[in-house]
N, CA, C and O of each residue as an XYZ file, in Angstrom:
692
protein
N      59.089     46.215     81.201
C      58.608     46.101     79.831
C      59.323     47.123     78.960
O      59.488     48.241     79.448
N      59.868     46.826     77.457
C      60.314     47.741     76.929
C      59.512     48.739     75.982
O      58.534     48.450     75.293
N      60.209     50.112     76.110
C      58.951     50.954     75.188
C      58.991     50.128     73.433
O      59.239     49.001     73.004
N      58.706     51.078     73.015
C      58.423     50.306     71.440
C      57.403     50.415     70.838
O      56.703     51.420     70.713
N      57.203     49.026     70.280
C      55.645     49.248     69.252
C      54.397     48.966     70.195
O      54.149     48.276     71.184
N      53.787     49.806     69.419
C      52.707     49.619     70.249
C      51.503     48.732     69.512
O      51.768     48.093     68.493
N      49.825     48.729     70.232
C      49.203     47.695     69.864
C      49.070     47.371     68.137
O      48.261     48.163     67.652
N      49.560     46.565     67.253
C      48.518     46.440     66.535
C      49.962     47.414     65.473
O      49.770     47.467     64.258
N      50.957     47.929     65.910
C      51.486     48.949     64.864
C      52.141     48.021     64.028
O      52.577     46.929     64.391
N      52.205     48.607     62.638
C      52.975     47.466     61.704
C      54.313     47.672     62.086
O      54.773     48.666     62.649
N      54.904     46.642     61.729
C      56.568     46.563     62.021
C      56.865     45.271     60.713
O      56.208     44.246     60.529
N      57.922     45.703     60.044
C      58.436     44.969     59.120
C      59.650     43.918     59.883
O      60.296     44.014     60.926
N      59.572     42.738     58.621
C      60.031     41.389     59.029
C      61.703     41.760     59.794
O      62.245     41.524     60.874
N      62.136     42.591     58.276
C      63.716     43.265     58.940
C      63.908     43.790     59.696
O      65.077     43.842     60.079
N      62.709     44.636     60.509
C      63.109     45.172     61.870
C      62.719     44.217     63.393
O      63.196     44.104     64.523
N      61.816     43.777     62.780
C      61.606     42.645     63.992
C      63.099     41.679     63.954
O      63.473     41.557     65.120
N      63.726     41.210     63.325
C      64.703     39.942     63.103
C      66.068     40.998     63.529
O      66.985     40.321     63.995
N      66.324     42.187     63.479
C      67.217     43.202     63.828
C      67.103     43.229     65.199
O      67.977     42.965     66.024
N      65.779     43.622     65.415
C      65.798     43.615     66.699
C      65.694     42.800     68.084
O      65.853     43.164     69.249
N      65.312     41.351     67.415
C      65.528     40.337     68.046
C      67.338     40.456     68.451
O      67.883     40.728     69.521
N      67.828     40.174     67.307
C      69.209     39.852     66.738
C      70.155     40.786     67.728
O      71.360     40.550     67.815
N      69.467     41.966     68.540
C      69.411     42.815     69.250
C      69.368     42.693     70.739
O      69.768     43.632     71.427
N      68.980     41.767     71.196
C      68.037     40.778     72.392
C      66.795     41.394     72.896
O      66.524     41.491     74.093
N      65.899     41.891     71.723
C      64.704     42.242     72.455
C      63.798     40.915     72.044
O      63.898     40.270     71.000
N      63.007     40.713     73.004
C      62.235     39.449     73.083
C      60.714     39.755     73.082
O      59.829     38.920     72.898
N      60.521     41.272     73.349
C      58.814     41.503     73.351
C      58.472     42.312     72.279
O      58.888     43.467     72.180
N      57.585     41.668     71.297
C      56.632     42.322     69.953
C      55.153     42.335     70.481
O      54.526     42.472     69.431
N      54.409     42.286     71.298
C      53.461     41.733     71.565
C      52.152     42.960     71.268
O      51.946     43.944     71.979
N      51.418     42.591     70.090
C      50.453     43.210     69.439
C      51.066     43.587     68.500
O      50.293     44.451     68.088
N      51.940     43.594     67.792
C      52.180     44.091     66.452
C      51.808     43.385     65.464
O      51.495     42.198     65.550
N      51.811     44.202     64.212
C      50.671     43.604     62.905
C      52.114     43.714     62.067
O      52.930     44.622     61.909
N      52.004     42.199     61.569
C      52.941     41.584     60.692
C      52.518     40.779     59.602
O      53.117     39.878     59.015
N      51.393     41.252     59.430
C      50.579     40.532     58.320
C      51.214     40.429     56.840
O      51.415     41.394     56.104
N      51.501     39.039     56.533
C      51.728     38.197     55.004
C      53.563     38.603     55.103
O      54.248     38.897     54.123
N      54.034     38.522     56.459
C      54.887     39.045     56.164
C      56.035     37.244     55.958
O      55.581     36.141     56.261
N      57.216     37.437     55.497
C      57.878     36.361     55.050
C      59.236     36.075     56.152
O      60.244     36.768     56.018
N      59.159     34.825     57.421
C      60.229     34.453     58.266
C      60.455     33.388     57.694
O      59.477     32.647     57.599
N      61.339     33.053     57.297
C      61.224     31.541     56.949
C      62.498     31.376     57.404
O      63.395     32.219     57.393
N      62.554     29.865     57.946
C      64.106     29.771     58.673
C      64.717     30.980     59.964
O      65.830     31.000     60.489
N      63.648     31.821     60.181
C      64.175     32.807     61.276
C      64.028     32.265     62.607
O      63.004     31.722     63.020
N      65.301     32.469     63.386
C      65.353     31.915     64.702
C      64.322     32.785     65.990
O      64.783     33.699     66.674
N      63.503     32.491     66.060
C      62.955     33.306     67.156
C      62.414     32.507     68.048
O      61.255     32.095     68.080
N      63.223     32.312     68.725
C      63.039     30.904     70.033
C      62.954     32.165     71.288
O      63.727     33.113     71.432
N      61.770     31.816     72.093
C      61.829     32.659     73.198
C      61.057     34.126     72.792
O      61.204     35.041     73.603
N      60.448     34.324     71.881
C      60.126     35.782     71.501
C      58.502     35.553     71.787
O      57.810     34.537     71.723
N      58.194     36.919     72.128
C      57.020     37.041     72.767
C      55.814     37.950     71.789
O      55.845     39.178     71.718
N      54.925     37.213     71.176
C      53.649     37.898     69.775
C      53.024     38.062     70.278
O      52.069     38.251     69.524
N      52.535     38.236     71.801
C      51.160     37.742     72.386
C      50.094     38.798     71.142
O      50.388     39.981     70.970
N      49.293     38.363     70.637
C      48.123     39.604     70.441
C      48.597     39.669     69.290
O      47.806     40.438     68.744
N      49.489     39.339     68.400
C      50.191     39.418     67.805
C      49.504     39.171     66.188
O      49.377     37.975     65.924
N      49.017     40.201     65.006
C      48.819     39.626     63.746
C      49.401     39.269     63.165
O      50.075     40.030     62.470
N      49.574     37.528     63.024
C      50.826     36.818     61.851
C      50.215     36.332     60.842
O      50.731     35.434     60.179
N      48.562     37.032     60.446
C      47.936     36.123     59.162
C      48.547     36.082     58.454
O      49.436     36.929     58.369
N      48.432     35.187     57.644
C      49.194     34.451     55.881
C      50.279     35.204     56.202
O      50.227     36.426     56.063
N      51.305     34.633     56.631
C      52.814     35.114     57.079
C      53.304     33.577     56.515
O      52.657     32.555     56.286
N      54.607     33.869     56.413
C      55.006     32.807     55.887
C      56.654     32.136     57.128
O      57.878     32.247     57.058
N      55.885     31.625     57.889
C      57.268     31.089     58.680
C      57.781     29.830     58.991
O      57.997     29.386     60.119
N      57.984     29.216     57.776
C      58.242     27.686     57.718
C      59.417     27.759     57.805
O      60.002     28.628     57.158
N      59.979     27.053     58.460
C      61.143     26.745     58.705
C      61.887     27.487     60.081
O      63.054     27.298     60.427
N      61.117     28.175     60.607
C      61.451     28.869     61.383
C      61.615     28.525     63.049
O      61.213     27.395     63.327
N      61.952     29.033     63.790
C      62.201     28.025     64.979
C      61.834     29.459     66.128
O      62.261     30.613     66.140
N      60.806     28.685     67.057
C      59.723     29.599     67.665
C      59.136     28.748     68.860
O      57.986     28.755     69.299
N      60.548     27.799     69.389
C      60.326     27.154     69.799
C      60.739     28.051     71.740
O      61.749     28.652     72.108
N      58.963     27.607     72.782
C      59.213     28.212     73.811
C      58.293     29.783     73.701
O      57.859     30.334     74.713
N      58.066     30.475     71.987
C      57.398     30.974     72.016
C      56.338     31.657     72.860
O      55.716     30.891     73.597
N      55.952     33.142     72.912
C      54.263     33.369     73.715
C      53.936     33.829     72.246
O      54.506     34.652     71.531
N      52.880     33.066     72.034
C      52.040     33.588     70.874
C      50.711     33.422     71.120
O      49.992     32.929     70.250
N      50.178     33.836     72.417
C      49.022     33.329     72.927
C      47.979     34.908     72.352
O      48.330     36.076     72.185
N      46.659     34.231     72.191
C      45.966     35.053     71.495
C      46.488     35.927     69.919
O      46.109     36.946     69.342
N      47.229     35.188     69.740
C      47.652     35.892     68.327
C      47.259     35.151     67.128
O      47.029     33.943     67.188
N      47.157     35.941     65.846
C      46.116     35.919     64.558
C      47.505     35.129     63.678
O      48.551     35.686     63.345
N      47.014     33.303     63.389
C      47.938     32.827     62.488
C      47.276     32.565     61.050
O      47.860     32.290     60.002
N      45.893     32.726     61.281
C      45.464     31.991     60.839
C      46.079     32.333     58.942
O      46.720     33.273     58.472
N      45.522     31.117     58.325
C      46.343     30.980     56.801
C      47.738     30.940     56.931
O      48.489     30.403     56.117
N      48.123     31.583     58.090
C      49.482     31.315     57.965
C      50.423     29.571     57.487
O      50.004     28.423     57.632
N      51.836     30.089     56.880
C      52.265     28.817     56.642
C      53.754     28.356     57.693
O      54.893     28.765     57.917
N      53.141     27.623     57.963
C      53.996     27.159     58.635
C      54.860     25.407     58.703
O      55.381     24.908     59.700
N      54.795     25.015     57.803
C      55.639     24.046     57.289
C      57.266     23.858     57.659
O      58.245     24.413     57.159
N      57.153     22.627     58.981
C      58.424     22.519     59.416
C      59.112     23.398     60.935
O      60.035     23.208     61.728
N      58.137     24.308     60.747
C      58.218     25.370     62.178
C      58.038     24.393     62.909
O      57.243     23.460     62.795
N      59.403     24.796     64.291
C      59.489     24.657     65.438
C      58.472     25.254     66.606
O      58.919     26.185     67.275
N      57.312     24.841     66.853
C      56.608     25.341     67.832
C      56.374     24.568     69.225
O      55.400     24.453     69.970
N      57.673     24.100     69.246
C      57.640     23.200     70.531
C      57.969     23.854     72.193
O      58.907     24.547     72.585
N      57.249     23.523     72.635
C      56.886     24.025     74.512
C      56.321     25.604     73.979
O      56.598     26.492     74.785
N      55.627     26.029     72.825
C      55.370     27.251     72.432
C      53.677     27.582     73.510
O      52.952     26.601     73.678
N      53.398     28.446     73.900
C      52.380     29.158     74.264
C      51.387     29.882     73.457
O      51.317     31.106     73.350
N      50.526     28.895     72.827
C      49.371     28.970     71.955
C      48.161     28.916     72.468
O      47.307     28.196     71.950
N      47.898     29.697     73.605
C      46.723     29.624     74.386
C      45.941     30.516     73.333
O      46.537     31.466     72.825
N      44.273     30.169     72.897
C      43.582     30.733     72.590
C      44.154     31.406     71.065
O      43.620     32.361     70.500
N      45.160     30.782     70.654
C      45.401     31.490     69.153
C      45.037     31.161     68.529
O      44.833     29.947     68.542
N      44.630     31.961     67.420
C      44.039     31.101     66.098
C      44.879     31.232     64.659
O      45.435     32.092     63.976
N      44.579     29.713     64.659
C      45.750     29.209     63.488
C      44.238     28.213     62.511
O      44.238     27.145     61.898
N      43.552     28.856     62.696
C      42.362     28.457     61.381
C      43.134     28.659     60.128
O      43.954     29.535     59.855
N      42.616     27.478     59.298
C      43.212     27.302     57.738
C      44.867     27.497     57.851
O      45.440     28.127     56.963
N      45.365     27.124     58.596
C      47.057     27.714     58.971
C      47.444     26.421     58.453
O      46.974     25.400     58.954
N      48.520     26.367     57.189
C      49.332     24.686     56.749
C      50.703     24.472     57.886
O      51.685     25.210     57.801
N      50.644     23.797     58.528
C      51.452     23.225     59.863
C      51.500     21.825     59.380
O      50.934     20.854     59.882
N      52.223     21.861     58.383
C      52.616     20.243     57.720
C      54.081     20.202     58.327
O      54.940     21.069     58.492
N      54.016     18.784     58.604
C      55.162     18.233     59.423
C      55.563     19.490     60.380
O      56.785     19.625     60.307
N      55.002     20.436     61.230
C      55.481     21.257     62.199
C      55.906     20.332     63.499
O      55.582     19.165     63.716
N      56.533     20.999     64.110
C      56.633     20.819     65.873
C      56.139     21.389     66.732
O      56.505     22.528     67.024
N      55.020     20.656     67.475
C      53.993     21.236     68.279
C      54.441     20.254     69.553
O      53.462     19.682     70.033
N      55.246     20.049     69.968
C      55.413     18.955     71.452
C      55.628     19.584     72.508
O      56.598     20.251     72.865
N      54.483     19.292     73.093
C      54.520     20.176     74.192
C      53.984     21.505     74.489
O      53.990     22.151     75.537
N      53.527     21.759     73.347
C      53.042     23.159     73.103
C      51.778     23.388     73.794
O      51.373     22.293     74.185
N      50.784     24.546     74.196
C      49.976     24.751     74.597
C      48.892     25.320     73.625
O      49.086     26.506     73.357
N      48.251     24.989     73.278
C      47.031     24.782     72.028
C      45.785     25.441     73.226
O      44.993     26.109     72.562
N      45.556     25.451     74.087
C      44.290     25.418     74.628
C      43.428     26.690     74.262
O      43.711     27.876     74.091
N      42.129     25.873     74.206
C      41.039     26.810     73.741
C      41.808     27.475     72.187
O      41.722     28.673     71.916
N      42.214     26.919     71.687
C      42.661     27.864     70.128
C      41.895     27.216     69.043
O      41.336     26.125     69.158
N      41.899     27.627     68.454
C      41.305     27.900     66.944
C      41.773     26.999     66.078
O      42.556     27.651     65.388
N      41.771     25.654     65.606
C      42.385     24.778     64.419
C      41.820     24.368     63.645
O      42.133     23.306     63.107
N      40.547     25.229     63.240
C      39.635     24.763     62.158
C      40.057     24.924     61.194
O      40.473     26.029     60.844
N      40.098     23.557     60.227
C      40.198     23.230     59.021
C      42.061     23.699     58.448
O      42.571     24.229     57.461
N      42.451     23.215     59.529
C      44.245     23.905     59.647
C      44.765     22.310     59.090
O      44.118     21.276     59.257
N      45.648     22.385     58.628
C      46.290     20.996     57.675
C      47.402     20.907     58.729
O      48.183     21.857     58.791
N      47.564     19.822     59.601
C      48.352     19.206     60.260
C      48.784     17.755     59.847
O      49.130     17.015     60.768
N      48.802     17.321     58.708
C      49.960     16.561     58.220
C      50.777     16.112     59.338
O      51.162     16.863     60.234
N      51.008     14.985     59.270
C      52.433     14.459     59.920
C      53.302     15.400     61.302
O      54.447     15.336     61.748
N      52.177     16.182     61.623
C      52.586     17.205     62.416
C      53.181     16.189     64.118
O      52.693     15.132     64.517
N      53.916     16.704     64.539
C      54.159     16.053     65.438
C      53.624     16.904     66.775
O      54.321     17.863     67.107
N      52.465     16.619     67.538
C      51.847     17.346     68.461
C      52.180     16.494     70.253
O      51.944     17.016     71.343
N      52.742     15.169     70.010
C      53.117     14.835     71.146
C      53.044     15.420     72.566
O      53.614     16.502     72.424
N      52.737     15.345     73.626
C      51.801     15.994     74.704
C      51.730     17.332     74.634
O      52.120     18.077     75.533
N      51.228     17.701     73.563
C      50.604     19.022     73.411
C      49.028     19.181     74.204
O      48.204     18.272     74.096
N      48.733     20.435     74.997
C      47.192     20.694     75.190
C      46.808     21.237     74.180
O      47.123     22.343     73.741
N      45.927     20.280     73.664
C      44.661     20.930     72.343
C      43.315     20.885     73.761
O      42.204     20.807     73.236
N      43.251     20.910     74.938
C      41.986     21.235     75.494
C      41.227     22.002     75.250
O      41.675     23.147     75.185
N      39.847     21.837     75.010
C      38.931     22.657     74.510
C      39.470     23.701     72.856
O      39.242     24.782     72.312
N      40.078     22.764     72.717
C      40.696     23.508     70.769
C      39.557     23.109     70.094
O      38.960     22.112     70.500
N      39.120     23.772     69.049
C      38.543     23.449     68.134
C      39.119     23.019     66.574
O      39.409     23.642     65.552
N      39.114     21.989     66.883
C      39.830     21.312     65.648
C      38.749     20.522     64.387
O      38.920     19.540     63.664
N      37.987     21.169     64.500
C      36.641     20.688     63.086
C      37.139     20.992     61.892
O      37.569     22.101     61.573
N      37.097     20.070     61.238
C      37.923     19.883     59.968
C      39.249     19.698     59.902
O      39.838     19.432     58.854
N      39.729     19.814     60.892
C      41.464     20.126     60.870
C      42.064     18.415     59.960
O      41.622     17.324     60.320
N      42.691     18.511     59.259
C      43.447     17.444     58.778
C      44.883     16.799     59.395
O      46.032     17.187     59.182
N      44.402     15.651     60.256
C      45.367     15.488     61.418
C      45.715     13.600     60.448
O      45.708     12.497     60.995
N      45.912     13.842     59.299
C      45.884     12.551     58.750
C      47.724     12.115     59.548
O      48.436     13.112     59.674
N      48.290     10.902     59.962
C      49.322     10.935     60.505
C      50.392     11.523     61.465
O      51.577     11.272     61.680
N      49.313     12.578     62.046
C      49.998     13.036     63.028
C      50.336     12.707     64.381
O      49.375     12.211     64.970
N      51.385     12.813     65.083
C      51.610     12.449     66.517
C      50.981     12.661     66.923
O      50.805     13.793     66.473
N      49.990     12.455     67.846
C      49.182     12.781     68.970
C      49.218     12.225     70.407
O      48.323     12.545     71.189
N      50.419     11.239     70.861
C      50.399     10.346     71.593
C      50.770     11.647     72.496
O      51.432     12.645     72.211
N      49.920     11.166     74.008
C      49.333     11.570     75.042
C      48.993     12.960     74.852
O      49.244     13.518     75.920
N      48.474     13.926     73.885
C      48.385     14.806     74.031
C      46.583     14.782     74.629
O      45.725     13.996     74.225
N      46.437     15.619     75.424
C      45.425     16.292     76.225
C      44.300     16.636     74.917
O      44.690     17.613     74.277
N      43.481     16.264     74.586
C      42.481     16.747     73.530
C      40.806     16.627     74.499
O      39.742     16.640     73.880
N      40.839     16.556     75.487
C      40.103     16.760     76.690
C      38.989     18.020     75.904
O      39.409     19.084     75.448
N      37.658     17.624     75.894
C      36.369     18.735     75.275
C      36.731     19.286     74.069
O      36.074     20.163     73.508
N      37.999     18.692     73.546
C      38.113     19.493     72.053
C      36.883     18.511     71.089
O      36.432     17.367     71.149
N      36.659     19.919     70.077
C      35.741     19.879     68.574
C      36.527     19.112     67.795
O      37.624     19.514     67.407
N      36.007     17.853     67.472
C      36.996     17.448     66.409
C      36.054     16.769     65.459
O      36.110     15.629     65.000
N      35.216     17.680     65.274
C      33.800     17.349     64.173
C      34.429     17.510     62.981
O      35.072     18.531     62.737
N      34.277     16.317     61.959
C      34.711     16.194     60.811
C      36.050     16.526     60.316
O      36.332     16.932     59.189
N      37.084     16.233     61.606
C      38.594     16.034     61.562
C      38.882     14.505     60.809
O      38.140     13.535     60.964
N      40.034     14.513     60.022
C      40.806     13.348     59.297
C      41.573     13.172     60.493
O      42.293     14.123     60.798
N      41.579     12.136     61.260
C      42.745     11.606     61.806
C      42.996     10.145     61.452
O      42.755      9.185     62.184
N      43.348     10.124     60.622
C      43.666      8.705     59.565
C      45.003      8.498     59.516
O      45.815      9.124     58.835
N      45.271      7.315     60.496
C      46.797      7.394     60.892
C      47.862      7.681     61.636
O      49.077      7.503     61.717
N      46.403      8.500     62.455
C      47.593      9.482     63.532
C      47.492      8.905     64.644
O      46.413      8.476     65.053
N      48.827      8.788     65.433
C      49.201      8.154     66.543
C      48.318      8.955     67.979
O      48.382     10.050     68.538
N      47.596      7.824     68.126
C      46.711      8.643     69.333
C      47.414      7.812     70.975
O      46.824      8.173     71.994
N      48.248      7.080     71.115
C      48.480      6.511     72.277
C      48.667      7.433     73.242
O      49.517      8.321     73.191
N      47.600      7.182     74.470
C      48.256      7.819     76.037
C      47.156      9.049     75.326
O      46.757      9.491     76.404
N      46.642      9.624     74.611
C      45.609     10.858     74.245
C      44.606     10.816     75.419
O      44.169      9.880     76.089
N      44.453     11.770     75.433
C      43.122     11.879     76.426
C      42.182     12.646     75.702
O      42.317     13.826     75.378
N      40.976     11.720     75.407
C      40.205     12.008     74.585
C      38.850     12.576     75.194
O      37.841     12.919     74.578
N      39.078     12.586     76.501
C      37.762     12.367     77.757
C      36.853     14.218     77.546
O      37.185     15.384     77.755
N      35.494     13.421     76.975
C      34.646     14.441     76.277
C      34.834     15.093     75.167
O      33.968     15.853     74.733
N      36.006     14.889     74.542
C      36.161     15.673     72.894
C      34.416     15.006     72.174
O      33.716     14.051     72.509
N      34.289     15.883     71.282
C      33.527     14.945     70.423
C      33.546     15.330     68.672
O      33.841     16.420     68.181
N      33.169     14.172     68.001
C      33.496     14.743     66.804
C      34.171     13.006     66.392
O      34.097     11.992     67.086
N      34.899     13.214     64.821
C      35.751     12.321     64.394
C      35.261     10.501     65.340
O      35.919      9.487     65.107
């Protein structure tokens, strides 16, 4: 493990993207709150624990990601690559993930209340046991993704491709 920041310490956008750019791959607990990635490549980088509220990383590619247990929530994420990403238990409450890439990703047990998933493409993603109440899943991919005991009380899924889903005990919608 490398020394560095420790739990929770702030670290700015330019030194994280330096130091990626660097080949370090572990941030895990640092507070990066409202901070602005947009279009930043961080494929393979590790947030676990990680505060990314109202951060702004659309466009960004975070694909393969560990962002498990880390704070998205409000965050924007429009167009982000979060595909085969490790989203165990994170919360991305109120988080805009319009048209994102979630395929394959690991959602389980996380937080997607009232999160705007638009046209999001979630394709065998685990949302198991996610709580997705309210989440706005109007047109989104969902084909075979695992939604197994997820909350999907008063979710929009109007449109969204559910083929091959496993819906077995969700309840809600």
């Amino acid at each position: 493990m490398q020394a560095g920041i420790g739990a929770l310490e702030e670290i700015s956008a330019v030194r994280l993207l330096q130091s990626y750019r660097l080949g370090r791959r572990e941030f895990n607990g640092v507070a990066l709150r409202q901070v602005h990635l947009l279009e930043a490549w961080l494929a393979g980088v590790s947030l676990v624990a990680a505060d990314l509220s109202k951060s702004n990383l659309s466009g960004a590619v975070l694909r393969r990601a560990n962002l498990c247990d880390a704070d998205l929530s409000r965050a924007f994420l429009w167009r982000t690559d979060l595909s085969h990403a490790a989203l165990i238990a994170a919360n991305l409450s109120r988080a805009t993930l319009i048209r994102a890439t979630l395929s394959h990703a690991d959602l389980h047990c996380g937080s997607l209340s009232h999160a705007d998933l638009r046209l999001a493409d979630l394709a065998n993603a685990d949302l198991s046991h996610a709580d997705l109440r309210c989440a706005d899943l109007r047109y989104a991919n969902l084909s075979y993704a695992n939604l197994a005991h997820a909350d999907l009380q008063g979710a929009n899924l109007t449109g969204a491709e559910l083929a091959g889903a496993d819906l077995h005990y969700s309840h809600g919608a």
